[in-house]
C-alpha positions in Angstrom: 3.1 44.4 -14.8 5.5 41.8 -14.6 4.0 38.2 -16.0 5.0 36.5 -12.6 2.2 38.7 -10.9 -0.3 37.6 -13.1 0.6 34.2 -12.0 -0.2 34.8 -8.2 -3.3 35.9 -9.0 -4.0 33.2 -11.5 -1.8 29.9 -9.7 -4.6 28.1 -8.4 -6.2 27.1 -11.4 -4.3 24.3 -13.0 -5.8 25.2 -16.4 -3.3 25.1 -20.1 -3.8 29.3 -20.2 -2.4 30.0 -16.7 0.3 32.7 -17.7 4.2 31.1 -17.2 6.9 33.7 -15.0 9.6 35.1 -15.9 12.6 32.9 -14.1 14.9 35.5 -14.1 15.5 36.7 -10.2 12.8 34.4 -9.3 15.0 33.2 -6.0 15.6 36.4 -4.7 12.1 37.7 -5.3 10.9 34.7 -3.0 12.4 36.0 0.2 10.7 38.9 0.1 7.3 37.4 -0.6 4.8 36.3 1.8 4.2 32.8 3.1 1.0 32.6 0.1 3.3 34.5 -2.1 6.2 32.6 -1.7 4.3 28.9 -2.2 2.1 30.2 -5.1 5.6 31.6 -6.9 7.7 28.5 -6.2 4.7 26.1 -7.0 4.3 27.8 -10.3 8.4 27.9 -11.3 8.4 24.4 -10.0 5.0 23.0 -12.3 5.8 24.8 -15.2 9.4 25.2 -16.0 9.5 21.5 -16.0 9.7 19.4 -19.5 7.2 16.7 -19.2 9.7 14.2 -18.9 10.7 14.8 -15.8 7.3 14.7 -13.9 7.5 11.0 -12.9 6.8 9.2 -9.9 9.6 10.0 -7.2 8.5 6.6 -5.1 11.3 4.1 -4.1 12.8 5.5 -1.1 11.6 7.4 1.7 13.8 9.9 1.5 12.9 10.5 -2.0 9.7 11.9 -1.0 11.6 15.3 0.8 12.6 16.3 -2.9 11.0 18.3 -5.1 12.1 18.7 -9.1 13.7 22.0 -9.4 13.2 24.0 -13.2 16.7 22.5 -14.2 15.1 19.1 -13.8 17.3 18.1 -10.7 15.8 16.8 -7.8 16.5 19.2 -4.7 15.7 19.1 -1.1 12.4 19.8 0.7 13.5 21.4 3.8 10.1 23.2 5.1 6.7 23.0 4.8 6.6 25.7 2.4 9.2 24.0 0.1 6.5 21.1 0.3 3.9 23.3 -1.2 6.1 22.7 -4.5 6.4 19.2 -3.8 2.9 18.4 -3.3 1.6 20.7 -6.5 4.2 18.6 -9.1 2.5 15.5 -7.5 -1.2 17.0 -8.0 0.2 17.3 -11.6 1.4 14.3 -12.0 -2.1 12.7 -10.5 -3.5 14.7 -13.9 -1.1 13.2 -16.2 -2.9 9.9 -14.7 -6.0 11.0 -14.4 -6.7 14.0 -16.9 -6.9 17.5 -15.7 -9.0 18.7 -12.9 -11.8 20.5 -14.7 -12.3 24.2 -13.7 -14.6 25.4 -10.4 -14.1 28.5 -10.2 -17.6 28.9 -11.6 -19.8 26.1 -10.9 -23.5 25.0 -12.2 -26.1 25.5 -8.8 -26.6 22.5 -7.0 -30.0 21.8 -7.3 -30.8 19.4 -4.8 -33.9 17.0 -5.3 -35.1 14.3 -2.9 -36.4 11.5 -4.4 -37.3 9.6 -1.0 -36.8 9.9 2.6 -36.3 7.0 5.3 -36.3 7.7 9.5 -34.3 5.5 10.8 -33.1 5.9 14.4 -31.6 9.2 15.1 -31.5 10.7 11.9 -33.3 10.6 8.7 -32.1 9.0 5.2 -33.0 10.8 1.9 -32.3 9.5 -1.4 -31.5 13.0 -3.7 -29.6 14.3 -6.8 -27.6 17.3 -7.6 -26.4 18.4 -10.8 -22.5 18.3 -10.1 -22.4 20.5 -14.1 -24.3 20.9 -16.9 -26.3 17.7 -17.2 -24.3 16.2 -14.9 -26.1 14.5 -12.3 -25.2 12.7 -9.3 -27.4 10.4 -7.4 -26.6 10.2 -3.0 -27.9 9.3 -0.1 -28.0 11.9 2.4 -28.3 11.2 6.3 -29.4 14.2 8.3 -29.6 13.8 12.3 -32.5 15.1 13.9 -30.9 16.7 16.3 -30.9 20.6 15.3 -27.6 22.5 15.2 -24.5 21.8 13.3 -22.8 19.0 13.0 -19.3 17.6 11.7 -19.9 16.4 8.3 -18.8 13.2 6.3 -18.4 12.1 2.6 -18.7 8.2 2.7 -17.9 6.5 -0.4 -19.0 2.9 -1.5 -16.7 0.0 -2.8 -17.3 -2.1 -5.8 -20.5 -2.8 -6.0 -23.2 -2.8 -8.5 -25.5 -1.5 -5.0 -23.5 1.7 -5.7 -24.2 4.0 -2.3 -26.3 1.7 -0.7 -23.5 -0.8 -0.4 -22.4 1.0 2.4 -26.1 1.2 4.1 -27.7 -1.7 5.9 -29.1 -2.5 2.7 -26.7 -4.4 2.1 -27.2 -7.6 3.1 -25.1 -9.6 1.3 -21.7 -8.1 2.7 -20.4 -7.6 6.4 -18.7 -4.4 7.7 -19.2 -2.2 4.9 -22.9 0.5 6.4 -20.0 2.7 7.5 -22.4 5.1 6.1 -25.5 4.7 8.2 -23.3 3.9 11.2 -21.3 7.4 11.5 -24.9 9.3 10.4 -25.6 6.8 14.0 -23.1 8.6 15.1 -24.8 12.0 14.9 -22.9 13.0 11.5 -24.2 14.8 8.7 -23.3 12.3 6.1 -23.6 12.0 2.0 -23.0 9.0 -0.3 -22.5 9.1 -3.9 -22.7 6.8 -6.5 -19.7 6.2 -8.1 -19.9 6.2 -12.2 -21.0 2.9 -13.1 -22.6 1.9 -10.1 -25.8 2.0 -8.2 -28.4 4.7 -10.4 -25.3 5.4 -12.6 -24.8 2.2 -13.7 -25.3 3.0 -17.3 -22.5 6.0 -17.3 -20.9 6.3 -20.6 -17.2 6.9 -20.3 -16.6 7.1 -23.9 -19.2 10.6 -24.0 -18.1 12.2 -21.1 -15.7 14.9 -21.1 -13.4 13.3 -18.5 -9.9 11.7 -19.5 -11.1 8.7 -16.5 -13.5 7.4 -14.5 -11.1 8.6 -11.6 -11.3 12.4 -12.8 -15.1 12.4 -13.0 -15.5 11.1 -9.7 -13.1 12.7 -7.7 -15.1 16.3 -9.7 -18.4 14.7 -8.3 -16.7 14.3 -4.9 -15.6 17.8 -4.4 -19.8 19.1 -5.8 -20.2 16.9 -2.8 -18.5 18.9 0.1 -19.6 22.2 -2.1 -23.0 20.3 -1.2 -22.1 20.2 2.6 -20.6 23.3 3.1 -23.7 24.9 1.4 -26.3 23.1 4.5 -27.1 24.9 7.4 -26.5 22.2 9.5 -23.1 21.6 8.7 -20.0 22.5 10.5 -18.1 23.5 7.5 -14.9 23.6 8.9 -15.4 20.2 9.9 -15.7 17.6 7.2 -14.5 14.1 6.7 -13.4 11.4 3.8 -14.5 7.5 4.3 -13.9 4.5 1.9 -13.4 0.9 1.4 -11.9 -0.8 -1.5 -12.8 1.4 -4.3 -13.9 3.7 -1.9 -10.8 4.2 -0.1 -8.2 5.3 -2.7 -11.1 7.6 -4.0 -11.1 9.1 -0.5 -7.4 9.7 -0.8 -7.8 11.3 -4.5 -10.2 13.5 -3.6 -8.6 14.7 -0.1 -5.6 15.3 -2.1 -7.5 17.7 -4.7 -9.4 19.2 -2.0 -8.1 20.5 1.6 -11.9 21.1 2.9 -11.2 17.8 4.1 -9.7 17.5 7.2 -9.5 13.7 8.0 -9.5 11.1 5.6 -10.1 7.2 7.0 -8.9 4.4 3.5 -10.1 0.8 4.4 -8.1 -1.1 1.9 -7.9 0.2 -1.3 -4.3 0.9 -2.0 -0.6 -0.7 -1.9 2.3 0.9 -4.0 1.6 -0.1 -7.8 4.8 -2.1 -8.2 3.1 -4.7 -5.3 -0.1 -4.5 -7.1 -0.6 -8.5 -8.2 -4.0 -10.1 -8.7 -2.6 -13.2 -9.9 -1.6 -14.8 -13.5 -4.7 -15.3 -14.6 -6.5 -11.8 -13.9 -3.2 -10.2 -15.0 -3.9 -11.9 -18.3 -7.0 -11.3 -18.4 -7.1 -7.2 -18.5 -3.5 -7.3 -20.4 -1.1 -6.9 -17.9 -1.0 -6.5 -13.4 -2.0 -2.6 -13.4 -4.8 -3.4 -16.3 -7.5 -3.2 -13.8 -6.6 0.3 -12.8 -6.7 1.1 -16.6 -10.6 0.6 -17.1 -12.7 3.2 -18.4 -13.7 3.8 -14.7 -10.4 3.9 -13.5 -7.9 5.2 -15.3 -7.1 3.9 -18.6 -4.4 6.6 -19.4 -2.3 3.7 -17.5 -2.3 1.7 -20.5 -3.0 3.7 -23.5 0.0 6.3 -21.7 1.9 4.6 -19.9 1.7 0.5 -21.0 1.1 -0.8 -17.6 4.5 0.0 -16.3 4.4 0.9 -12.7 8.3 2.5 -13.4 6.5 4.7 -15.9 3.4 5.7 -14.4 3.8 9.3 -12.9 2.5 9.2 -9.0 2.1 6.2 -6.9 0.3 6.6 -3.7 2.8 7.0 -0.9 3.2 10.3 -2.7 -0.5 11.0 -2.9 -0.4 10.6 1.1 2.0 12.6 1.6 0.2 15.3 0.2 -2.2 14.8 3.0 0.3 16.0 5.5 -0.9 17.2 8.3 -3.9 16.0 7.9 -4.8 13.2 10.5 -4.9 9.8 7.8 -6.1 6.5 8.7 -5.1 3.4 6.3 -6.8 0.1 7.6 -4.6 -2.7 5.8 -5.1 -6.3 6.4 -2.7 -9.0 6.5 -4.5 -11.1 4.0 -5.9 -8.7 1.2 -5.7 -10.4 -2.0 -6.2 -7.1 -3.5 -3.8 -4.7 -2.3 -0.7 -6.5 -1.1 0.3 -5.1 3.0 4.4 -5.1 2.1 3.0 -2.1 -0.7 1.0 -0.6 2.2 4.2 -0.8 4.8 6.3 0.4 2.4 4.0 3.2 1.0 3.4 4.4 4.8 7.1 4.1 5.3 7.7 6.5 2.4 5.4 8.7 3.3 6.2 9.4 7.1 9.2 11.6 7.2 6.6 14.2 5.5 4.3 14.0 8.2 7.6 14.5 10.3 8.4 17.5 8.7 4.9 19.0 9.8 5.4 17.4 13.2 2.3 15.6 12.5 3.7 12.0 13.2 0.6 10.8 15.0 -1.8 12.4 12.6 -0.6 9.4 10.3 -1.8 6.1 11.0 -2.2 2.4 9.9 -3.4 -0.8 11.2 -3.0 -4.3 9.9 -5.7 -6.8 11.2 -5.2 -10.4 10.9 -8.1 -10.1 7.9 -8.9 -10.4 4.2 -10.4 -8.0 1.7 -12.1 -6.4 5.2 -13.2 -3.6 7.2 -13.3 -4.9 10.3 -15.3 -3.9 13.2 -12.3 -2.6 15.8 -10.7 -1.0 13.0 -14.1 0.7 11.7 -14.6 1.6 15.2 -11.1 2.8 15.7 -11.6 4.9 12.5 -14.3 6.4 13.9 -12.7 7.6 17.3 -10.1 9.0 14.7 -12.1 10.9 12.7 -14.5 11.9 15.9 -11.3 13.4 17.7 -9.6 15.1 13.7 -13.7 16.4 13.9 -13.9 17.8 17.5 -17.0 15.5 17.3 -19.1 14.0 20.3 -20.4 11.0 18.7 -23.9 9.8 19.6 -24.2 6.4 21.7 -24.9 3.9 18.9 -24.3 -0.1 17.9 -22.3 -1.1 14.6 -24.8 -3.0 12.2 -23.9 -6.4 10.6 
């Protein structure tokens, strides 16, 4: 059997033993393929003919971003969806050269779900559980759970920076406004779970150095996909029907994770991102972790940034108008205020800019989205409410009547 049909049974799994195809008459065995056939043998060529030098960021320009890296290391043109497929699987690669690789699922640990608490509030009821997300991997969530029986569109809410972990995005937290997105869309008659991120809330004492993730980043975007397994295994959910919501931390995490993990169908970033050459915290906090991109290189980030790649947004091998394009078609909502002294809004216009004519190519220009309020650091209540209208119409959800909460 020729090695390149190994390959299209084997081209989902991103792992160092997937078999490499032969290249000779690889373009003329593509037009007789089918449309699965056709992606999975062009997006194996394309990964894995390439020396590692060439698998860099291909930001700068929009038009850059309808070009994928052919095996002879030139860039060529993305022309159709399915030439995207390649596209969009060099920049999932490129994430992993960031990020370390994407551990294996094809046979995951059971979920064994355990509630720790439970709390009614209003239409739906609160319960505090874990799940083992591997081998002595737990993950501590919140899970909200209508009481109204049937199934329901489903949501993955995930917290910013906070040492409240998931309850940073619950009423709970009283010290912030604008952030119980959480509680207010399971208001809204969603199924909805919370995790804590590594190093926050009940995982606070997370030990980057013993686990076997290259970053922070990895591990949780891993935990966030045990997470839809989690919804998609409920009764109650609509599976087909499942969300991604964030702030700050929260919101590029939503974007990672959506772009490992197409059960997600809508995907709503409150702050969060701008293109890494605009990232700037100032002179002082640039000094401070060693450089402007040293925050992203913490152990729960990705510290591959520094130790791989020096800090050098030119060097660093995705930025993330390429990780929204590999949303496409999926409906995307970026809220992006004026005045975040986090993530700079010319990064964010620019970033949306380059990442448009992909949604173009899927005829999908409405599915992408962005709005900058006259805010800070923020998630304010028209956008959040906007968002939700977004993701209740990307759901084909009727939301429940219900008031936003401080």
């Amino acid at each position: 059997m020729p090695r390149w049909c190994a390959v299209l049974q084997e081209w989902e799994r991103l792992d160092d033993e997937r078999p490499v195809p032969d290249a000779d008459g690889f373009y003329y065995l593509v037009e007789m393929m089918t449309t699965r056939t056709f992606q999975a043998l062009l997006v194996t060529a394309a990964v894995f003919f390439l020396p590692a030098a060439s698998l860099h960021a291909q930001s700068g320009a929009a038009g850059d971003m309808l070009t994928y890296r052919h095996p002879d290391g030139s860039l060529q043109p993305v022309t159709t969806v399915q030439w995207w497929e390649v596209k969009r699987h060099q920049v999932l690669a490129r994430m992993q050269l960031a990020m370390g690789r994407l551990p294996d699922r094809r046979h995951p640990v059971p979920l064994q779900v355990r509630v720790k608490d439970s709390l009614l509030q209003r239409n739906h009821i609160r319960y505090e559980i874990t799940f083992m997300a591997a081998e002595n991997e737990p993950v501590p969530a919140l899970l909200f759970v209508p009481l109204k029986k049937g199934k329901h569109a489903a949501v993955l809410a995930l917290h910013s920076t906070s040492p409240l972990g998931k309850k940073a995005i619950t009423s709970e937290n009283t010290g912030k406004a604008n952030r119980a997105y959480a509680e207010e869309l399971a208001d809204r008659g969603y199924v909805v779970i919370a995790p804590d991120y590594p190093s926050f809330g009940d995982l606070a004492d997370h030990d980057f150095d013993r686990d076997r993730y290259a970053s922070g980043t990895m591990k949780a975007i891993f935990n966030h996909m045990r997470c839809i397994d989690l919804l998609q295994a409920r009764e109650d959910v609509d599976t087909a029907h499942i969300g991604v919501i964030g702030h700050s931390l929260g919101g590029h995490n939503a974007m990672f994770v959506a772009a490992f993990d197409q059960r997600i169908k809508v995907i709503v970033a409150s702050c969060g991102w701008t293109l890494f050459s605009y990232y700037n915290i100032g002179e002082a906090a640039s000094k401070h972790y060693g450089g402007r991109l040293g925050p992203w290189a913490q152990a729960r980030y990705m510290p591959l940034l520094r130790d791989g790649y020096g800090l050098d947004p030119k060097r660093v091998p995705f930025d993330f108008d390429e990780v929204i394009a590999t949303l496409a078609p999926r409906p995307f909502y970026s809220n992006a205020p004026l005045h975040d002294s986090n993530f700079d809004v010319q990064g964010v216009k620019a970033g949306i800019a380059h990442a448009a004519p992909v949604y173009d190519l899927f005829n999908a220009t409405q599915q992408l989205q962005v709005r900058y309020p006259e805010a800070e650091h923020d998630f304010p209540p028209a956008q959040r409410l906007e968002a939700y209208r977004f993701m209740d119409r990307a759901l084909h959800h009727t939301p429940e009547a219900h008031v936003l909460l401080p």
